[in-house]
N, CA, C, O and CB atoms as a CASP TS submission, in Angstrom:
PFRMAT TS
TARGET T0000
AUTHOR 0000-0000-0000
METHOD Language model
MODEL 1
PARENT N/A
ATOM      1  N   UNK     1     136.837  94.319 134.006  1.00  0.00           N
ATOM      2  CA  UNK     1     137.356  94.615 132.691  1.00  0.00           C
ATOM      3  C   UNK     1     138.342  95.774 132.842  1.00  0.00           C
ATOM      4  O   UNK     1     137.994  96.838 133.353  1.00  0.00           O
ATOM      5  CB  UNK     1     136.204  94.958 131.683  1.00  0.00           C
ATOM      6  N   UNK     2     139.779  95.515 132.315  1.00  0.00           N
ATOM      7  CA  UNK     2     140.493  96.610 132.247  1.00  0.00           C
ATOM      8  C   UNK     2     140.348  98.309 131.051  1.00  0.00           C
ATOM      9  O   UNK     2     139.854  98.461 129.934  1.00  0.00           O
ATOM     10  CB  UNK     2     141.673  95.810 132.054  1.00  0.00           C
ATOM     11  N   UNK     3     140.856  99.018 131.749  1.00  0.00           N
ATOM     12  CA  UNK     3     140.973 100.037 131.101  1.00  0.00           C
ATOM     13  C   UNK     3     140.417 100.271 129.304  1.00  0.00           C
ATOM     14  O   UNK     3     139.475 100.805 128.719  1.00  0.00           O
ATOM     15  CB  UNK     3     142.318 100.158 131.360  1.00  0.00           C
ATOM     16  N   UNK     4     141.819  99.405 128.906  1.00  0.00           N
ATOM     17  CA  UNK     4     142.439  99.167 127.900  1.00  0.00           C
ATOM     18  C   UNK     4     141.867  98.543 127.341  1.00  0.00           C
ATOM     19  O   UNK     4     141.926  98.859 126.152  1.00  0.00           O
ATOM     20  CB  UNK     4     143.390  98.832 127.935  1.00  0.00           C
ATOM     21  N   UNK     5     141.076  97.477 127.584  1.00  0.00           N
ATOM     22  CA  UNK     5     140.152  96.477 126.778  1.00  0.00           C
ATOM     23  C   UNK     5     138.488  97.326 126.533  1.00  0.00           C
ATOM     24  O   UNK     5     138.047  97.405 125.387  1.00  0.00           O
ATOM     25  CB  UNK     5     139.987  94.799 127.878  1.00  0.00           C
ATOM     26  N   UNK     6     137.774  97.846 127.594  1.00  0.00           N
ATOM     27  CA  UNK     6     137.095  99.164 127.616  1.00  0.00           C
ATOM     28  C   UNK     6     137.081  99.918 125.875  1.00  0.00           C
ATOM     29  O   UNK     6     136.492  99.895 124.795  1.00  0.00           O
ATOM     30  CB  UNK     6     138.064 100.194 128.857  1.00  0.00           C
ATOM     31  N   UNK     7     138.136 100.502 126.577  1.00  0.00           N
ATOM     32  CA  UNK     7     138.346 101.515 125.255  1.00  0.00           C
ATOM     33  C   UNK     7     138.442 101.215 123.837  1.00  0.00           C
ATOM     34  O   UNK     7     138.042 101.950 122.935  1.00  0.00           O
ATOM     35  CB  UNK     7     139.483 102.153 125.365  1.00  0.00           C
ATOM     36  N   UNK     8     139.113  99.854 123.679  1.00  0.00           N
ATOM     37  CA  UNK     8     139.334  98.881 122.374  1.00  0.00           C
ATOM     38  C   UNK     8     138.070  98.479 122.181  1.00  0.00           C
ATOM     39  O   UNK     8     137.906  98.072 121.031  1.00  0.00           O
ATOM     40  CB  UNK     8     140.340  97.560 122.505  1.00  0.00           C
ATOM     41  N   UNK     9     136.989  98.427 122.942  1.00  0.00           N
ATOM     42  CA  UNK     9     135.559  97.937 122.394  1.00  0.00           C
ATOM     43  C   UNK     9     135.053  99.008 121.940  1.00  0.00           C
ATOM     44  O   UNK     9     134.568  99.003 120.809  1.00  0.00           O
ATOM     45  CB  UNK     9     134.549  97.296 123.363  1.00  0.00           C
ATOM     46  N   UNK    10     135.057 100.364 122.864  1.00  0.00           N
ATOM     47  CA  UNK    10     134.388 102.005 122.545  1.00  0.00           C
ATOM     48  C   UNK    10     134.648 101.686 120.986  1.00  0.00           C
ATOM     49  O   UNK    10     133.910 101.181 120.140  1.00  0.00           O
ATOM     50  CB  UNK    10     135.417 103.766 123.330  1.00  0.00           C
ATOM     51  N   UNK    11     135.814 102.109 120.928  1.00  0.00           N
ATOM     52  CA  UNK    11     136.413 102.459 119.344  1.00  0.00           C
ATOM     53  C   UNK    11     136.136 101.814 118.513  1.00  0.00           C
ATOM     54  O   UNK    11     136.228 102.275 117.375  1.00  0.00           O
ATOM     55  CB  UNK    11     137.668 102.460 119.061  1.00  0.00           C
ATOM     56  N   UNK    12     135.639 100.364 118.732  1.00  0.00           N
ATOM     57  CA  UNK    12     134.979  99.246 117.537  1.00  0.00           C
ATOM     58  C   UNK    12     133.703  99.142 117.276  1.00  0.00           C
ATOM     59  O   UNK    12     133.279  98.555 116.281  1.00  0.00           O
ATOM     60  CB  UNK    12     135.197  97.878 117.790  1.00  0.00           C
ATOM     61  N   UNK    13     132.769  99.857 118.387  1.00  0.00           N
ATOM     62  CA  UNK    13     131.676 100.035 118.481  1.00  0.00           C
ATOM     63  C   UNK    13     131.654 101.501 117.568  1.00  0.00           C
ATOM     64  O   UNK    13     130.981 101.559 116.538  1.00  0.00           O
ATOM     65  CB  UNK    13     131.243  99.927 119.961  1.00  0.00           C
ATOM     66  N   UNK    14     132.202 102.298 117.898  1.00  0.00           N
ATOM     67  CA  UNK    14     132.026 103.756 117.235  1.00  0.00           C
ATOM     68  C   UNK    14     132.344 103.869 115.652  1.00  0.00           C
ATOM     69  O   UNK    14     131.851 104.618 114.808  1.00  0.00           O
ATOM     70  CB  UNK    14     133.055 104.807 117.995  1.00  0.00           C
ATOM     71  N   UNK    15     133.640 102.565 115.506  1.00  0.00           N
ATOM     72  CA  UNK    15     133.709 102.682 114.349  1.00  0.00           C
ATOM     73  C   UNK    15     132.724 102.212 112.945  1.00  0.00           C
ATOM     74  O   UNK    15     132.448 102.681 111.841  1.00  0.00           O
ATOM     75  CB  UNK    15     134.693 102.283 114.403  1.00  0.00           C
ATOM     76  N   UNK    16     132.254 100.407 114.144  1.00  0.00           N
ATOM     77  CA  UNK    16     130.872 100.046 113.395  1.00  0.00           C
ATOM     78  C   UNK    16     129.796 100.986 113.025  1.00  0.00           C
ATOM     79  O   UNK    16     129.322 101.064 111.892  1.00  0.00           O
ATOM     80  CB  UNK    16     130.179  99.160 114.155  1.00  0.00           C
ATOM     81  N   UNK    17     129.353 101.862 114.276  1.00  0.00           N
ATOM     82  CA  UNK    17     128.385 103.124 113.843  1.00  0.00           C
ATOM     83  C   UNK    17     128.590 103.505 112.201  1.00  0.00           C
ATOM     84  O   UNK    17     127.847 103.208 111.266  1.00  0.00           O
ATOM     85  CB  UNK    17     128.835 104.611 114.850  1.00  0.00           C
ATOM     86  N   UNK    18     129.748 104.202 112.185  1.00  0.00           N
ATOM     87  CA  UNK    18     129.794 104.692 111.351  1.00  0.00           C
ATOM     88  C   UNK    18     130.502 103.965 109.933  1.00  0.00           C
ATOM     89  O   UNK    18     131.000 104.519 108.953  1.00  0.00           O
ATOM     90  CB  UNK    18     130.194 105.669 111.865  1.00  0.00           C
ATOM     91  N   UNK    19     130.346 102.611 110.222  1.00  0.00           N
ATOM     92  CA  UNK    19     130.104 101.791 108.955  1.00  0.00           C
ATOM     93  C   UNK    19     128.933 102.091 108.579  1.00  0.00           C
ATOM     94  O   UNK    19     128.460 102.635 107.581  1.00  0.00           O
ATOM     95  CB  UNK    19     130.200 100.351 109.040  1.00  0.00           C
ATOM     96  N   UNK    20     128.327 101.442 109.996  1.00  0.00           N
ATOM     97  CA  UNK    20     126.602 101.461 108.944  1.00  0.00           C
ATOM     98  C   UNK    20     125.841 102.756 108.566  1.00  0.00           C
ATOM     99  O   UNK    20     124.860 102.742 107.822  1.00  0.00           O
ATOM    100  CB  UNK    20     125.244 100.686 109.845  1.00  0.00           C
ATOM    101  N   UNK    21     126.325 103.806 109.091  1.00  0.00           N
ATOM    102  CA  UNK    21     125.544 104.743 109.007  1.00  0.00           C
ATOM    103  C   UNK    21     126.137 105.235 106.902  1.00  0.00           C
ATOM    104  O   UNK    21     125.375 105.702 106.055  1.00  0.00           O
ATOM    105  CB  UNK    21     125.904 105.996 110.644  1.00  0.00           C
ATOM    106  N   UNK    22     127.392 104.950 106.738  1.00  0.00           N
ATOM    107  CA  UNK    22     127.850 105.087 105.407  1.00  0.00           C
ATOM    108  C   UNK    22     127.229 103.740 104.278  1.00  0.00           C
ATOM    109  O   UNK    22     127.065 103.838 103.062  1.00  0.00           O
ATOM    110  CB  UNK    22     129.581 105.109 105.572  1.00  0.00           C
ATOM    111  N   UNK    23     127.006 102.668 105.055  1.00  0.00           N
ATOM    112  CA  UNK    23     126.431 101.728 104.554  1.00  0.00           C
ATOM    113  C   UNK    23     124.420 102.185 104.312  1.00  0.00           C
ATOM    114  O   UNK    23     123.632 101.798 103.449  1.00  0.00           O
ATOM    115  CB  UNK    23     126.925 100.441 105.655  1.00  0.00           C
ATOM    116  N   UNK    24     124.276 102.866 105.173  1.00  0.00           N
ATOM    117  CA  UNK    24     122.918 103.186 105.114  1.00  0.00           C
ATOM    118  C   UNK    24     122.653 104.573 103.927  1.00  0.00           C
ATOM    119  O   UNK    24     121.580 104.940 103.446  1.00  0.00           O
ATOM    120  CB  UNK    24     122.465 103.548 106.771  1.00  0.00           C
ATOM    121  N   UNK    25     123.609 104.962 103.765  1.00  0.00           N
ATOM    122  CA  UNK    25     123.808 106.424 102.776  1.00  0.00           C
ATOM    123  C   UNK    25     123.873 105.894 101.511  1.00  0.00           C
ATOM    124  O   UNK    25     123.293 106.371 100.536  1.00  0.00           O
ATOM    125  CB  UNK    25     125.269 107.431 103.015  1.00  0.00           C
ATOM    126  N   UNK    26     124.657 104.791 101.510  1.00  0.00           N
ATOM    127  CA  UNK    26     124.801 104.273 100.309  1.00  0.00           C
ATOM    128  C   UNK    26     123.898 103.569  99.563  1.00  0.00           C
ATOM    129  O   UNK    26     123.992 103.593  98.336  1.00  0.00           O
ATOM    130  CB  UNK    26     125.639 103.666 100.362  1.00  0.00           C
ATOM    131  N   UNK    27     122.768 102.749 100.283  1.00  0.00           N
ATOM    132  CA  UNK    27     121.685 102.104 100.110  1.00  0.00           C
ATOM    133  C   UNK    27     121.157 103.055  99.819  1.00  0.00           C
ATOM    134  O   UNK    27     121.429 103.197  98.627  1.00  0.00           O
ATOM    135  CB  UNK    27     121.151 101.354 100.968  1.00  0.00           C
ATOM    136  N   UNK    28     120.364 104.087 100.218  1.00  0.00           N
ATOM    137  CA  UNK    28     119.573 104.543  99.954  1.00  0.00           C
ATOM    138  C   UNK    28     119.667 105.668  98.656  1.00  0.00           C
ATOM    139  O   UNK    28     118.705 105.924  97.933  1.00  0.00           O
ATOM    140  CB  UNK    28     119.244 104.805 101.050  1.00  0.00           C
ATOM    141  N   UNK    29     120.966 106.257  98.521  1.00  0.00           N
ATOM    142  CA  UNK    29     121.392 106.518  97.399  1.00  0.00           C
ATOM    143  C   UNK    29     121.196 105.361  95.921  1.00  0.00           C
ATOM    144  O   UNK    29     121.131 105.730  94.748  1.00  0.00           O
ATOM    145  CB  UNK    29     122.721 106.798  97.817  1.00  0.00           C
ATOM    146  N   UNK    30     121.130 103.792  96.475  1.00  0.00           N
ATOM    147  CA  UNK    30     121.143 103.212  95.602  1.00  0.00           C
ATOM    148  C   UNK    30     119.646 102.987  95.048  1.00  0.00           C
ATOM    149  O   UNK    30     119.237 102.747  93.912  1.00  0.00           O
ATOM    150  CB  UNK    30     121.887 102.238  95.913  1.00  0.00           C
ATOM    151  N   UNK    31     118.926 103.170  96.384  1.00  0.00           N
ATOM    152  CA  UNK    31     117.527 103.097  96.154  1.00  0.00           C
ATOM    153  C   UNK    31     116.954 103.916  94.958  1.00  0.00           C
ATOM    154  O   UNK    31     116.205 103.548  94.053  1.00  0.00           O
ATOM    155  CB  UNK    31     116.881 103.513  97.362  1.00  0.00           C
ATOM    156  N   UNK    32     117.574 105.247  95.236  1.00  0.00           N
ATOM    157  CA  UNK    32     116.716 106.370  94.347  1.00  0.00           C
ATOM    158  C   UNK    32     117.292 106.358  93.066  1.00  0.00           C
ATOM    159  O   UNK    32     116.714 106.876  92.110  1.00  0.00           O
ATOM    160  CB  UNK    32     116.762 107.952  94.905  1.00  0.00           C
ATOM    161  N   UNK    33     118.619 105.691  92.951  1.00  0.00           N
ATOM    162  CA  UNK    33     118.897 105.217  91.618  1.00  0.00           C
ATOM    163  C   UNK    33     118.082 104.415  90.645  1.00  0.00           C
ATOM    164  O   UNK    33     117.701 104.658  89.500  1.00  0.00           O
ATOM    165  CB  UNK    33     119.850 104.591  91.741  1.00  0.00           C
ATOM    166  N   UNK    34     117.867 102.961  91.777  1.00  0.00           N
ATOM    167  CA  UNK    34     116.706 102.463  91.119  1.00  0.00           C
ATOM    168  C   UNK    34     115.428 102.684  90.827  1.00  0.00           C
ATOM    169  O   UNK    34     114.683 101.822  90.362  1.00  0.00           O
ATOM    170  CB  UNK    34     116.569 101.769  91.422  1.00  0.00           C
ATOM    171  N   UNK    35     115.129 103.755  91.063  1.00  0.00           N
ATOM    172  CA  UNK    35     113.387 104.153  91.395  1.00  0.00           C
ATOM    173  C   UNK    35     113.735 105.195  89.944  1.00  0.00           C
ATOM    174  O   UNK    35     112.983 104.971  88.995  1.00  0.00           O
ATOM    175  CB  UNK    35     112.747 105.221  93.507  1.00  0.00           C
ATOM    176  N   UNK    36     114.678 106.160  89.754  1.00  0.00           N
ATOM    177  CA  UNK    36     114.881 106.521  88.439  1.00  0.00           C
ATOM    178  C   UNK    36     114.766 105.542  87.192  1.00  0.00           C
ATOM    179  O   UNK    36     114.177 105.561  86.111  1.00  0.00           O
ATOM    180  CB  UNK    36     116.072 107.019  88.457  1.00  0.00           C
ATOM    181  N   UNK    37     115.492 104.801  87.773  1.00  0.00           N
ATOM    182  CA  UNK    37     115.585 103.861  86.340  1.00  0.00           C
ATOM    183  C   UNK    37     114.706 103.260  85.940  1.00  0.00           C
ATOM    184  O   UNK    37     114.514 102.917  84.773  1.00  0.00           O
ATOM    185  CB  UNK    37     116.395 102.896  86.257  1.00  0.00           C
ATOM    186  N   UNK    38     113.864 102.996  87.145  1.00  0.00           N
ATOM    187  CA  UNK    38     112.522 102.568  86.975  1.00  0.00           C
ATOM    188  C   UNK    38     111.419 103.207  86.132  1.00  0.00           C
ATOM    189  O   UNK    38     110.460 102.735  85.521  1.00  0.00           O
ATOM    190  CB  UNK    38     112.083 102.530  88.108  1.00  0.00           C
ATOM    191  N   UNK    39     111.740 104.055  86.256  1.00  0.00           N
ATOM    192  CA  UNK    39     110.692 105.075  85.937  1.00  0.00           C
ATOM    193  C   UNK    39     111.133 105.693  84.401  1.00  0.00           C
ATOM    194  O   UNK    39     110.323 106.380  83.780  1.00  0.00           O
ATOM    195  CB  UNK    39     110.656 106.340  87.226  1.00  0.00           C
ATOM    196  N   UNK    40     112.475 105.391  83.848  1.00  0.00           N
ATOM    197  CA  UNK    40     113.167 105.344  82.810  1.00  0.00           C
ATOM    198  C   UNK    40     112.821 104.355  81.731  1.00  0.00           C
ATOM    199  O   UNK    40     112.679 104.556  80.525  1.00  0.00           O
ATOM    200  CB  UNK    40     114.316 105.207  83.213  1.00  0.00           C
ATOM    201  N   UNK    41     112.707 103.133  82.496  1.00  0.00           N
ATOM    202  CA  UNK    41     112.750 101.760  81.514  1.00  0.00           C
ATOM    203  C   UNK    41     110.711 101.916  81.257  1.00  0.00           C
ATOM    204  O   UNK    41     110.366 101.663  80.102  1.00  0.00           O
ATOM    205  CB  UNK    41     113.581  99.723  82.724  1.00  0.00           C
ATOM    206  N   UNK    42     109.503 102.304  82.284  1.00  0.00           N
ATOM    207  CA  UNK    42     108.752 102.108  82.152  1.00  0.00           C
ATOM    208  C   UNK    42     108.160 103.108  81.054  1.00  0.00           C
ATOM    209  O   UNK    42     107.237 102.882  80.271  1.00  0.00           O
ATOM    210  CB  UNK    42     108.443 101.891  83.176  1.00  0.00           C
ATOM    211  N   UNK    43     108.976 104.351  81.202  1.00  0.00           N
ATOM    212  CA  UNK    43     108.561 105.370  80.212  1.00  0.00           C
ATOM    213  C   UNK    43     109.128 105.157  78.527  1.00  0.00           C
ATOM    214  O   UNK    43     108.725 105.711  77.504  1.00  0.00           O
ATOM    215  CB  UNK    43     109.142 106.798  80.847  1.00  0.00           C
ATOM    216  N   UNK    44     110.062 104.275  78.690  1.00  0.00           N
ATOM    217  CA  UNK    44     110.549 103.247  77.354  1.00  0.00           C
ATOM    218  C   UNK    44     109.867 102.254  77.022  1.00  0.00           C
ATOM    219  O   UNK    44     109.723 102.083  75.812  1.00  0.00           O
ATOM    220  CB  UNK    44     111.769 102.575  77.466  1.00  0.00           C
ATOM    221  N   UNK    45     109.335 101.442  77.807  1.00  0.00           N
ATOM    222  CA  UNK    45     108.081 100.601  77.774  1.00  0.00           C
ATOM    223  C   UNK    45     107.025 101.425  77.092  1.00  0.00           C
ATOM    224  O   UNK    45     106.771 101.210  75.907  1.00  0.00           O
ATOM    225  CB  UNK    45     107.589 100.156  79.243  1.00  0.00           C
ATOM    226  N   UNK    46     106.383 102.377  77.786  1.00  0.00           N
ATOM    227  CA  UNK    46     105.223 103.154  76.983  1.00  0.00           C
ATOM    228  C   UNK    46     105.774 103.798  75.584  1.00  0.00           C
ATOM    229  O   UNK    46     105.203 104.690  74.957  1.00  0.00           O
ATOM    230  CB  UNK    46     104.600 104.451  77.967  1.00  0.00           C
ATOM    231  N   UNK    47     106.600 103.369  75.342  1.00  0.00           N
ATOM    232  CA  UNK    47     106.909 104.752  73.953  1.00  0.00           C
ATOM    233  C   UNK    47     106.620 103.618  72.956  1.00  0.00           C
ATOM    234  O   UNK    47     105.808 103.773  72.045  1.00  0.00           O
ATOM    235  CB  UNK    47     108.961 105.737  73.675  1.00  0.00           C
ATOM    236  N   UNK    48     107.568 102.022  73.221  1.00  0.00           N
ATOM    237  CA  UNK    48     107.830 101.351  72.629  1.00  0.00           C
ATOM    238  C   UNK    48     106.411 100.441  72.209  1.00  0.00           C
ATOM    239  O   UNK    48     106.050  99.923  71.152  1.00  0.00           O
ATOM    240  CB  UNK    48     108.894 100.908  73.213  1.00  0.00           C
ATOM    241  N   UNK    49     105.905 100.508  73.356  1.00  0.00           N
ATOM    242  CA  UNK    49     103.903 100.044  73.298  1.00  0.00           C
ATOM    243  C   UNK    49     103.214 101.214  72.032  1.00  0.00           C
ATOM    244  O   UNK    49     102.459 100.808  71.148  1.00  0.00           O
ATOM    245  CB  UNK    49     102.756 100.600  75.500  1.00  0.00           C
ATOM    246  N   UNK    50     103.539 102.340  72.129  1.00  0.00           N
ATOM    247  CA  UNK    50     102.943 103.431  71.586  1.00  0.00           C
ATOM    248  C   UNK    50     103.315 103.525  70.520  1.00  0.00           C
ATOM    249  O   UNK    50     102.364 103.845  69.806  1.00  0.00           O
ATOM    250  CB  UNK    50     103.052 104.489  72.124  1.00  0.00           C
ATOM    251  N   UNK    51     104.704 103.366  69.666  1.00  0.00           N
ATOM    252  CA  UNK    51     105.222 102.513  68.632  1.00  0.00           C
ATOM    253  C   UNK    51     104.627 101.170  67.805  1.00  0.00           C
ATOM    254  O   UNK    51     104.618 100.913  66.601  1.00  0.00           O
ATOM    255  CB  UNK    51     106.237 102.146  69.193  1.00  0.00           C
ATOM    256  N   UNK    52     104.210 100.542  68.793  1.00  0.00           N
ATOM    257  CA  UNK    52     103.757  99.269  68.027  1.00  0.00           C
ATOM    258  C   UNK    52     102.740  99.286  67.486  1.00  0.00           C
ATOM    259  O   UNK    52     102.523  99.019  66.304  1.00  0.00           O
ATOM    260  CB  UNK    52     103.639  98.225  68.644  1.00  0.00           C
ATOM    261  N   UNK    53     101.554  99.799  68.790  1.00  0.00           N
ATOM    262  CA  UNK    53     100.846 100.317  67.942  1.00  0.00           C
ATOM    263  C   UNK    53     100.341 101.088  66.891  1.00  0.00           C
ATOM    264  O   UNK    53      99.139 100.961  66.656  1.00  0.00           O
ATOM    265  CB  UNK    53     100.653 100.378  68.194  1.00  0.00           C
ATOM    266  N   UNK    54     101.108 101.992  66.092  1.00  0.00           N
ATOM    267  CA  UNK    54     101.196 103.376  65.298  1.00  0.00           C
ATOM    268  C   UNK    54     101.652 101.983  64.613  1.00  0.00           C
ATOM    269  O   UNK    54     100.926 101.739  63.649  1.00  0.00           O
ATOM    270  CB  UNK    54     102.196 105.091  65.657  1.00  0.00           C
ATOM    271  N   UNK    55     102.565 101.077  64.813  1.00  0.00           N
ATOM    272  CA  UNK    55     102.979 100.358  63.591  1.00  0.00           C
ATOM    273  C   UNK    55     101.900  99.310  63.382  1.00  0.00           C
ATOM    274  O   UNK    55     102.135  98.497  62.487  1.00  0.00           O
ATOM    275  CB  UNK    55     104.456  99.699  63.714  1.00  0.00           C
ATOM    276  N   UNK    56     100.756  99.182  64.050  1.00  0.00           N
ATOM    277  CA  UNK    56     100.071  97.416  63.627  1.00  0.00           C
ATOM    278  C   UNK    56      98.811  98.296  63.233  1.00  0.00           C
ATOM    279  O   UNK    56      97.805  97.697  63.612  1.00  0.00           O
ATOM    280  CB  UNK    56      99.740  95.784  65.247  1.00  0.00           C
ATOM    281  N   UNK    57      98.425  99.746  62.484  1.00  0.00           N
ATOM    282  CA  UNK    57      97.533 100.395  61.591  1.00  0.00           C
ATOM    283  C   UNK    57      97.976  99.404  60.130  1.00  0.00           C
ATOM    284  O   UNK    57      97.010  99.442  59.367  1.00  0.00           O
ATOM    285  CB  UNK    57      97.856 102.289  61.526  1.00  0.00           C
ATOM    286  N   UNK    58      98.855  98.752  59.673  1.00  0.00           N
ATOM    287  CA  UNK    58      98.900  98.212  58.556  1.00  0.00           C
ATOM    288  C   UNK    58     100.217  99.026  57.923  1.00  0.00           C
ATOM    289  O   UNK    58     101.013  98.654  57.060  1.00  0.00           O
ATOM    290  CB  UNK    58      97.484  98.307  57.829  1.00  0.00           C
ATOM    291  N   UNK    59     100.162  99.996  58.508  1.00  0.00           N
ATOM    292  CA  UNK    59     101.177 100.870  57.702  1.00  0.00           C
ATOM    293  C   UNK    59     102.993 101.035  58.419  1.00  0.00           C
ATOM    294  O   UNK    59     103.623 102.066  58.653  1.00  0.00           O
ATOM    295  CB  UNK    59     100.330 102.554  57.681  1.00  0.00           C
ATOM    296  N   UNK    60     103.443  99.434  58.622  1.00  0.00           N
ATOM    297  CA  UNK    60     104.926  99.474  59.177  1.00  0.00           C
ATOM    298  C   UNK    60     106.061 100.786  58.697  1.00  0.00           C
ATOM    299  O   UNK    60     105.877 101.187  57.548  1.00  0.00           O
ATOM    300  CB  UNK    60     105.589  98.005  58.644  1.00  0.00           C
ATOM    301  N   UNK    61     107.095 101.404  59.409  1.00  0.00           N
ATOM    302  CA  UNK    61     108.016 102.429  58.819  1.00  0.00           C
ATOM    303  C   UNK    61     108.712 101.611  58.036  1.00  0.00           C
ATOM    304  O   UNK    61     109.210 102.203  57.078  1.00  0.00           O
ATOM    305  CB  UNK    61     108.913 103.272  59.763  1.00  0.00           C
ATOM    306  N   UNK    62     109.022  99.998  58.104  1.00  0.00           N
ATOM    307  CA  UNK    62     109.878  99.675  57.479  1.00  0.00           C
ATOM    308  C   UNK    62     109.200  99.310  55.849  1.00  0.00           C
ATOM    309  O   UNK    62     109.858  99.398  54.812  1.00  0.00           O
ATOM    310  CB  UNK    62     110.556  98.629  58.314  1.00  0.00           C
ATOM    311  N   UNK    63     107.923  98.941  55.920  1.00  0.00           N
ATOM    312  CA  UNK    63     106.943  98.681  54.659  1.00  0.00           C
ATOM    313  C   UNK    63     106.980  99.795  53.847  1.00  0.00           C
ATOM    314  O   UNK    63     107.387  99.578  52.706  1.00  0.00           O
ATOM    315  CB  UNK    63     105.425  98.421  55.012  1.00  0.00           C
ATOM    316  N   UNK    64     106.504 101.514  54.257  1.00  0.00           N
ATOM    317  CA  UNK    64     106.400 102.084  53.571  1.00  0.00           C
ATOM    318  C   UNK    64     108.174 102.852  52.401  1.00  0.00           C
ATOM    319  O   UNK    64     109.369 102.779  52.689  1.00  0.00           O
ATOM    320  CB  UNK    64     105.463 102.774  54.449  1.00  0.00           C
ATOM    321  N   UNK    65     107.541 103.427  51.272  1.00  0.00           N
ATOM    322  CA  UNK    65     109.104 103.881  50.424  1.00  0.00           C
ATOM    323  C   UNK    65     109.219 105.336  51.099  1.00  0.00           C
ATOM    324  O   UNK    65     108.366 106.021  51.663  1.00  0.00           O
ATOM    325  CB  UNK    65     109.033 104.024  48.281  1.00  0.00           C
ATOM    326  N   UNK    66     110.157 105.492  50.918  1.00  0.00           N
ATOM    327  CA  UNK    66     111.084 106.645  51.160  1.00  0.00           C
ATOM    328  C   UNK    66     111.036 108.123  50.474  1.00  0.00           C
ATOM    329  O   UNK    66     110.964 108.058  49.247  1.00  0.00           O
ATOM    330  CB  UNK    66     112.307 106.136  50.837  1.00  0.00           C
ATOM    331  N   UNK    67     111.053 109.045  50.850  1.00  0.00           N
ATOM    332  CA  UNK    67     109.777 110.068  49.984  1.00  0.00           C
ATOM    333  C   UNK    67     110.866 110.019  48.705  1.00  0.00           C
ATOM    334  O   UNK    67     110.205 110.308  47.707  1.00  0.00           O
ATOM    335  CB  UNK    67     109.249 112.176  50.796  1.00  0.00           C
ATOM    336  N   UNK    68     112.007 109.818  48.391  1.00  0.00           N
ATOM    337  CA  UNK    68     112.408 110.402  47.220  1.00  0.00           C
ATOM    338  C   UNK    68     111.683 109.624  46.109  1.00  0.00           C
ATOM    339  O   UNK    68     111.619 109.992  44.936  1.00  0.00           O
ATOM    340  CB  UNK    68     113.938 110.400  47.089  1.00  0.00           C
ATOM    341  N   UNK    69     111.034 108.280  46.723  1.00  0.00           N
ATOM    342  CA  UNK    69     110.441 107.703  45.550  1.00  0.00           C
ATOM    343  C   UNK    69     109.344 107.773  44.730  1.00  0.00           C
ATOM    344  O   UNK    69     109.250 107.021  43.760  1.00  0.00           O
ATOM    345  CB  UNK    69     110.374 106.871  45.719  1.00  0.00           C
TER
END
């Protein structure tokens, strides 16, 4: 193998490295995105559970009047 062909692999190899290593930064950045959101939508889940119930006492917000009445 010449010189020149050598070195043209180094540099494609080194450059892949550091694809994946930016590809691996990025994943995992995306990871902890999702693990927030997760933890976002489930704590919206509980509010919205915790809501329903406060509303199925008989006494809906939309049933009851409005204090000026």
């Amino acid at each position: 193998m010449n010189e020149e062909r050598l070195i043209d692999i180094e540099a494609k190899i080194t450059f892949q490295e550091d694809q994946l290593e930016e590809l691996n930064k990025t994943v995992y950045q995306q990871q902890l995105k999702i693990e927030r959101l997760e933890a976002i939508c489930e704590a919206l889940a509980n509010e919205l559970r915790g809501l329903a119930e406060a509303g199925s006492d008989g006494r809906s917000a939309a049933n009851e009047r409005p204090p000026h009445y």
